[in-house]
C-alpha positions in Angstrom: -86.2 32.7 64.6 -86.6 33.5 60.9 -84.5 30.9 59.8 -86.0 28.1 61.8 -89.9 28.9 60.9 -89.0 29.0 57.1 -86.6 25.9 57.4 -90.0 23.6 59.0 -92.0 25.9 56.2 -90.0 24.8 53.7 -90.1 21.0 55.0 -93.7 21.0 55.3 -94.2 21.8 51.5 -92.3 19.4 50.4 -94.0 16.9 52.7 -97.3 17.8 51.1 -95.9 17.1 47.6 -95.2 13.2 48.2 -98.7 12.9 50.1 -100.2 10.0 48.6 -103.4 12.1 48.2 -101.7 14.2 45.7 -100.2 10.7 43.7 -102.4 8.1 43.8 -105.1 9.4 42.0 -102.8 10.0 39.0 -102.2 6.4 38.7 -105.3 4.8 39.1 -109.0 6.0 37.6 -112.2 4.7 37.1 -114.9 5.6 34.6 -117.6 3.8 33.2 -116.4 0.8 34.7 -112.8 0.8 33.2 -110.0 0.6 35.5 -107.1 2.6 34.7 -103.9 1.5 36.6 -100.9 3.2 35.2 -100.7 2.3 31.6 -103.3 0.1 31.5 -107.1 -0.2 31.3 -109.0 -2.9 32.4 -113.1 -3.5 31.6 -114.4 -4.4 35.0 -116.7 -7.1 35.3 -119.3 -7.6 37.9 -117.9 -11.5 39.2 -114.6 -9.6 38.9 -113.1 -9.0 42.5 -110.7 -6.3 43.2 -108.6 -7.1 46.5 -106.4 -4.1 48.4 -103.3 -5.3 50.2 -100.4 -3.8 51.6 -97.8 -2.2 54.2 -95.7 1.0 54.6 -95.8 4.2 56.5 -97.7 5.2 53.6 -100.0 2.6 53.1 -102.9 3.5 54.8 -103.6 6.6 53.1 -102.5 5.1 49.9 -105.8 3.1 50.9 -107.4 5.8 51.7 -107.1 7.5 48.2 -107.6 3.9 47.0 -110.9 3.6 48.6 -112.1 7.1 47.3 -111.2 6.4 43.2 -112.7 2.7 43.9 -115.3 2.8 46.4 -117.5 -0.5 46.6 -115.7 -2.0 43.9 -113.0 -3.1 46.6 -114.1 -6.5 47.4 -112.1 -7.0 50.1 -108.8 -5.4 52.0 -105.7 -5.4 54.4 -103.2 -3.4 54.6 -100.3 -2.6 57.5 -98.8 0.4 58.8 -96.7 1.6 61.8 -98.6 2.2 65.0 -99.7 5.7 65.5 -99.6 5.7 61.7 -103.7 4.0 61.5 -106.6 5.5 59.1 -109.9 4.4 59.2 -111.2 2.5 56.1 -114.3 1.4 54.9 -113.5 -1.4 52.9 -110.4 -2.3 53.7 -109.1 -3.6 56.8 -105.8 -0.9 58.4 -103.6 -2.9 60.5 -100.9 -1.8 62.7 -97.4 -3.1 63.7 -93.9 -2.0 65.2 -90.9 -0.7 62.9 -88.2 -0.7 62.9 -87.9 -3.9 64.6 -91.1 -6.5 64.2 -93.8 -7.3 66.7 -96.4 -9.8 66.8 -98.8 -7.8 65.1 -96.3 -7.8 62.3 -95.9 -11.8 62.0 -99.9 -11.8 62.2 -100.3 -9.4 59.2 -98.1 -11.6 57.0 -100.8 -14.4 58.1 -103.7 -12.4 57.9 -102.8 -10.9 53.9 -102.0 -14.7 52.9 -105.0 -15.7 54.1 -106.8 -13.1 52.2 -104.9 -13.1 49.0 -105.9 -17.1 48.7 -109.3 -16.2 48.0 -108.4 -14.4 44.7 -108.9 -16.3 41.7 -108.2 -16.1 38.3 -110.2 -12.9 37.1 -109.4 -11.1 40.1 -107.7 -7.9 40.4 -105.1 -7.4 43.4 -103.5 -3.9 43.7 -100.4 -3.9 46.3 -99.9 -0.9 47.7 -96.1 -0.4 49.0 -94.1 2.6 50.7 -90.9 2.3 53.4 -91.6 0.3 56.4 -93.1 -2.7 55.1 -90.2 -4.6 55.3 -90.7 -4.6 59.3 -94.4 -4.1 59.1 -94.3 -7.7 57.1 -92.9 -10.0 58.7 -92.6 -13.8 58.7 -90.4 -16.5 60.4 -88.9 -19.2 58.5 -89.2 -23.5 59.5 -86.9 -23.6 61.7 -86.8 -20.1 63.5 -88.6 -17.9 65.9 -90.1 -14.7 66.0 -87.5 -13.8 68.6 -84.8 -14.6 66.0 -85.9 -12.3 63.3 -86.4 -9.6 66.0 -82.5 -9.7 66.9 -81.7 -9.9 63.4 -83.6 -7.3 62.8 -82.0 -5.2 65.7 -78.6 -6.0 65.2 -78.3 -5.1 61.3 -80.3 -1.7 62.4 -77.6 -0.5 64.4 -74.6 -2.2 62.4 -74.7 0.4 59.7 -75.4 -1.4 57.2 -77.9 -0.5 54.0 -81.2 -0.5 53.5 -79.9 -2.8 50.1 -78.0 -4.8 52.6 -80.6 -4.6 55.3 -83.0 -6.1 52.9 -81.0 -8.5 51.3 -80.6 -10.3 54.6 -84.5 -10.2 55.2 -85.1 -11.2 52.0 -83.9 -14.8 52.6 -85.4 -14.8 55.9 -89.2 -14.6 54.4 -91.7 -16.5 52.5 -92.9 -13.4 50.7 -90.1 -10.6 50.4 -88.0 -10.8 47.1 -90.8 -11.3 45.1 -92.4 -14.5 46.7 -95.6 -12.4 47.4 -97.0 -13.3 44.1 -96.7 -17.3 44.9 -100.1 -17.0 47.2 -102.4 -15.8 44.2 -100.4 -16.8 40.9 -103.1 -16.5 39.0 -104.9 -13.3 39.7 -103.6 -9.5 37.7 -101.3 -7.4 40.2 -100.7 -3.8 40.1 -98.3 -2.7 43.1 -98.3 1.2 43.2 -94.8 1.9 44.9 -93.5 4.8 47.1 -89.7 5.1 47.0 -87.9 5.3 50.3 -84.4 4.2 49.2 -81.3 6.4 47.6 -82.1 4.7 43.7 -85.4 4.1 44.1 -84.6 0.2 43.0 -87.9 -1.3 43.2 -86.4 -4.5 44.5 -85.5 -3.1 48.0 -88.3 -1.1 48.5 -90.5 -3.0 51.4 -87.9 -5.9 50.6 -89.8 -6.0 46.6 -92.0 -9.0 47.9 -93.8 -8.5 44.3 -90.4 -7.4 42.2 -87.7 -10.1 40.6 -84.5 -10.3 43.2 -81.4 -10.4 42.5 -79.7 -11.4 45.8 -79.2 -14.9 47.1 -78.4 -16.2 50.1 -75.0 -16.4 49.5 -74.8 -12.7 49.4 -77.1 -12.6 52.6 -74.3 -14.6 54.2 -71.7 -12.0 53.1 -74.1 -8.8 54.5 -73.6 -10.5 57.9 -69.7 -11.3 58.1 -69.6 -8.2 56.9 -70.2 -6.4 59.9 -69.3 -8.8 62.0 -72.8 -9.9 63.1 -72.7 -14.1 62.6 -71.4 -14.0 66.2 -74.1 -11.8 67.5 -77.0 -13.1 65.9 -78.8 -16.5 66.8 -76.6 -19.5 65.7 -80.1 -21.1 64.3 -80.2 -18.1 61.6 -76.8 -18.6 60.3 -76.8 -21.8 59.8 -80.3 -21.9 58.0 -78.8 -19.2 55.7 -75.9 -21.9 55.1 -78.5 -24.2 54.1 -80.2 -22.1 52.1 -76.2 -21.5 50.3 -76.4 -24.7 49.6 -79.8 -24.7 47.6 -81.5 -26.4 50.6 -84.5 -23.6 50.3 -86.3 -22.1 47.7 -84.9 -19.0 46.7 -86.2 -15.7 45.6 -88.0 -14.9 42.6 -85.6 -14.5 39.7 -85.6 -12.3 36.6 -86.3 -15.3 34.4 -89.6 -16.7 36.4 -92.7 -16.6 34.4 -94.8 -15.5 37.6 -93.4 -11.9 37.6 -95.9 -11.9 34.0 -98.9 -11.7 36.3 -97.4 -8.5 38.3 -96.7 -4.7 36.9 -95.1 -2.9 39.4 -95.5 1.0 39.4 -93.4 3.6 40.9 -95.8 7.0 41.8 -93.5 8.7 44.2 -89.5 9.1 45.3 -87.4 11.9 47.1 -86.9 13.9 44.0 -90.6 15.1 44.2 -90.0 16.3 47.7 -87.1 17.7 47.1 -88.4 19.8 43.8 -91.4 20.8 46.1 -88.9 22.3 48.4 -86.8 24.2 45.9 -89.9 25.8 44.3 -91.3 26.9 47.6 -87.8 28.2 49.0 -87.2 30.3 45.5 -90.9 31.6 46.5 -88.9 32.6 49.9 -86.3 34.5 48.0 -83.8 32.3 48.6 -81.1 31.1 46.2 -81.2 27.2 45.8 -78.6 24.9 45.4 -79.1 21.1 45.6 -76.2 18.8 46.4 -76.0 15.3 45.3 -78.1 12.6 47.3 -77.6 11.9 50.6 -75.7 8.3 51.0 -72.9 6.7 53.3 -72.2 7.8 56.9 -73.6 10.2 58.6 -71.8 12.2 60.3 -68.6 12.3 57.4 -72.0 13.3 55.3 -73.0 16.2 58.0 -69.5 17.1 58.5 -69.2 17.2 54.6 -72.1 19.6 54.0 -71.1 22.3 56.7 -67.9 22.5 55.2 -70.0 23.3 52.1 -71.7 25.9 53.9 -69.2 27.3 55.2 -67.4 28.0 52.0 -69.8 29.3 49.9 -69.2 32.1 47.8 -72.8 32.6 46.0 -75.7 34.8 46.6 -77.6 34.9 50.2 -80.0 34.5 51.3 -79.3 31.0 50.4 -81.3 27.2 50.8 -79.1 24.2 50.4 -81.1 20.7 50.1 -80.5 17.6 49.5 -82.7 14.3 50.0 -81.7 10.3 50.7 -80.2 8.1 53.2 -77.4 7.6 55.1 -76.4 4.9 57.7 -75.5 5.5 61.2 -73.2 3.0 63.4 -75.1 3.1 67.0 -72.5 2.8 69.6 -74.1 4.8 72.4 -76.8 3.9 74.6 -78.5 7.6 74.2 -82.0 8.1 72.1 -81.9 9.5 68.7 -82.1 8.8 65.1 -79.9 9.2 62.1 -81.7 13.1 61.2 -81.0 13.9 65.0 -77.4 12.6 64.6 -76.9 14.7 61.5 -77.7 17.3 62.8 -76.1 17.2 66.6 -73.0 16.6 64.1 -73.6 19.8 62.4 -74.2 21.6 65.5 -71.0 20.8 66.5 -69.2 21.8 62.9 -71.4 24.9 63.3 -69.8 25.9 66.6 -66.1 25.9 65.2 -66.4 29.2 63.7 -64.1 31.9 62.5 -63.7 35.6 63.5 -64.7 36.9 60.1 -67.6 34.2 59.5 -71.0 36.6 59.8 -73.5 34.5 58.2 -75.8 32.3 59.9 -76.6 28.9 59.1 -80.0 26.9 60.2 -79.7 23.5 59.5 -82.5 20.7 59.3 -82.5 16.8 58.7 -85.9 15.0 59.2 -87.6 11.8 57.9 -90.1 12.2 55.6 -92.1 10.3 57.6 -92.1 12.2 60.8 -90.5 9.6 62.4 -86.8 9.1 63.3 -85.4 6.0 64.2 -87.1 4.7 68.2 -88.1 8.5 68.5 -91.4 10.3 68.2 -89.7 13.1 66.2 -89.0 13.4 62.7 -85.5 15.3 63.4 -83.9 18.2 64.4 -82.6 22.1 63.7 -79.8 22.8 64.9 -79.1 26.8 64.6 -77.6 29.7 66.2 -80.5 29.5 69.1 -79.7 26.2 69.8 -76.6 26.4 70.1 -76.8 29.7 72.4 -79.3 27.4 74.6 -76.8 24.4 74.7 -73.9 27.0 76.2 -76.6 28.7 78.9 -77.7 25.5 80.1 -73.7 24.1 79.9 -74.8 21.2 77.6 -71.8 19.2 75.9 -72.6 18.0 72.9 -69.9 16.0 72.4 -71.0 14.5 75.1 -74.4 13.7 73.6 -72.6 13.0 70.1 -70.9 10.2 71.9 -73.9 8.4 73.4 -75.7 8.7 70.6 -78.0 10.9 72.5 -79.5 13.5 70.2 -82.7 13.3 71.1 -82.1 14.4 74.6 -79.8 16.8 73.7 -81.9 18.8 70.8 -84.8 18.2 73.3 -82.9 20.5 76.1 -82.5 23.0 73.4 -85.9 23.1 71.4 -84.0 21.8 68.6 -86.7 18.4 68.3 -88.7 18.9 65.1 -92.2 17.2 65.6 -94.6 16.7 62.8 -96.4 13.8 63.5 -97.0 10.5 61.2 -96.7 12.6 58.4 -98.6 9.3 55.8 -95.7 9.3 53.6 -92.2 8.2 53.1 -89.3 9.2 50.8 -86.7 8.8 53.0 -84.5 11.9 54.2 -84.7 15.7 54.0 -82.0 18.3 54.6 -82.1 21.8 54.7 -79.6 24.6 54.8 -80.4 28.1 55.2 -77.6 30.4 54.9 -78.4 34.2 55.8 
């Protein structure tokens, strides 16, 4: 249908617009042997060693650009990325791990960009390059803990509903390097950490857990994430209790504002949801549609779904017509179906979609997708739920309430050719969504 193709047309655009092909190049150069990172510009020496680290979805080709401005001045690399996500490097070592929940490839690349980050010295140059995932992608046990631990954590907070700032606060104080404690293993060396944004204010400190950004949580507050929703009874007793230690200043916290190592470290933003989301404007006014962007996705999704089809449904400007919007919202899993939060969003407006009026003749096509091409345990980056879909769902006598309640949107938009597959996409800005009203 129309409406569908220029929906994933539209998606794709914007997709392009936060590669990091298109953005890393505008933040770091090199000519005649100056460095340019962001604001500043750097003589480069030849006993000068430039080191590449990293994790993300975007990471690896945010090495790949890396590698192309710097070539055989990289010394030495690692970065980490989500399985499926790998590129191949030349000088820099692409590594891969499990999101959302940790594997043992992800405890390993902790150890393995330690390890390399001990050989920098004082001239050396180390550019960290960060987009959404790393948090899981990095991953480290505390003394005291297991790998299994932080996996359950892990689990547990991903299907509590709770934050990626509240997500993160609790892993903060579960690792050695998140919350700025990255910097500890080469304190003398220059950093340059060239971020991608994959949370609703782009706050530097939650992205990948800001293992190279000042912190502002404690452990206290970790504490408080977790009796929150209800999760110090589900969790290993061993993790509570070492956060109650670390309360009681038993543990080192996080880097604070006021700690002279964050002097060594500029950290630099090149890329957020906005840029996606402008991307997608200009190429649905190219479309003739009439644009209107609604304010950031946050809080629940389904009230959030529920909220925008009402929208839809009520309004009174010119059509053709391409609603968007961009962020994050939180899902409480409480089936045992397959899905993700984009899939959930839109089974939920599928639903909304199907309570219509006699006189309601427009059409609506409605699309919600990660960024990243990946949504939640799923290999698909959302779903479209439309007019075809929902004619499919009644000729094949689908419920989806039924599929609502289970959490099972994957199976559902899958039985209707609702799934929206792109592939690792090699970036990460968090959420799309796209109306089209005709």
């Amino acid at each position: 249908m129309p409406g569908k193709h220029n929906a994933i047309s539209i998606f794709q655009t914007a997709i392009a617009a936060v590669h990091p092909s298109n953005l890393v190049s505008k933040y770091i150069q090199l000519a005649d042997a100056i460095l340019t990172i962001g604001q500043q510009s750097l003589p480069l020496s030849t006993d000068q060693k430039i080191f590449v680290i990293g994790a993300g979805k975007a990471t690896a080709a945010m090495a790949l650009e890396t590698e192309r401005i710097l070539g055989d001045h990289i010394y030495k690399g690692f970065v980490t990325t989500k399985y499926q996500h790998v590129i191949a490097l030349e000088k820099v070592v692409c590594w891969e791990a499990a999101h959302p929940v940790p594997d043992q490839n992800s405890f390993l690349a902790v150890e393995n960009t330690i390890e390399l980050l001990q050989e920098a010295t004082a001239n050396d140059i180390i550019i960290c390059l960060l987009s959404g995932g790393a948090s899981s992608l990095w991953a480290d046990v505390p003394e005291e803990l297991s790998q299994s631990d932080m996996q359950v954590v892990f689990d547990k907070l991903l299907k509590s509903g709770a934050s990626i700032h509240e997500n993160n606060t609790v892993r903060k104080h579960l690792s050695k390097i998140k919350g700025g404690q990255l910097l500890r293993y080469a304190p003398d060396s220059k950093w340059f950490t060239l971020i991608l944004s994959d949370v609703p204010d782009n706050d530097l400190s939650v992205i990948a857990s800001g293992p190279t950004v000042a912190d502002n949580t404690t452990y206290e507050d970790a504490l408080g994430v977790l009796k929150k929703y209800q999760l110090e009874e589900v969790i290993p007793t061993r993790v509570w209790e070492y956060l109650q230690r670390g309360a009681k200043g038993l543990f080192t916290e996080t880097v604070k504002h006021n700690d002279p190592l964050l002097n060594i470290v500029t950290n630099i933003m090149i890329g957020a949801n906005d840029i996606a989301i402008k991307a997608a404007s200009e190429k649905a006014q190219t479309m003739g549609y009439q644009v209107h962007r609604l304010h950031s996705l946050h809080g629940d999704t389904i009230i959030t779904a529920q909220a925008i089809i009402e929208f839809c449904k009520s309004f009174t400007g010119s059509l053709p017509a391409c609603i968007v919007t961009g962020g994050e919202t939180t899902l409480q899993v409480t089936g045992t179906g397959i899905g993700g939060r984009n899939q959930h969003m839109a089974l939920t407006a599928l639903i909304e979609m199907k309570k219509r009026k006699d006189n309601e003749t427009y059409s609506l096509t409605f699309l919600a997708a990660g960024t990243d091409g990946t949504d939640g345990p799923t290999d698909a980056a959302g779903a479209i739920a439309d007019i075809e879909s929902i004619a499919i769902s009644v000729q094949k006598k689908l419920d989806p309430d039924t599929y609502f309640t289970n959490c099972d949107a994957y199976s559902f938009f899958k039985q209707t050719g609702g799934l929206l597959k792109t592939g690792p996409t090699q970036t990460n800005v968090m959420d799309l969504v796209l109306v089209l009203i005709e």
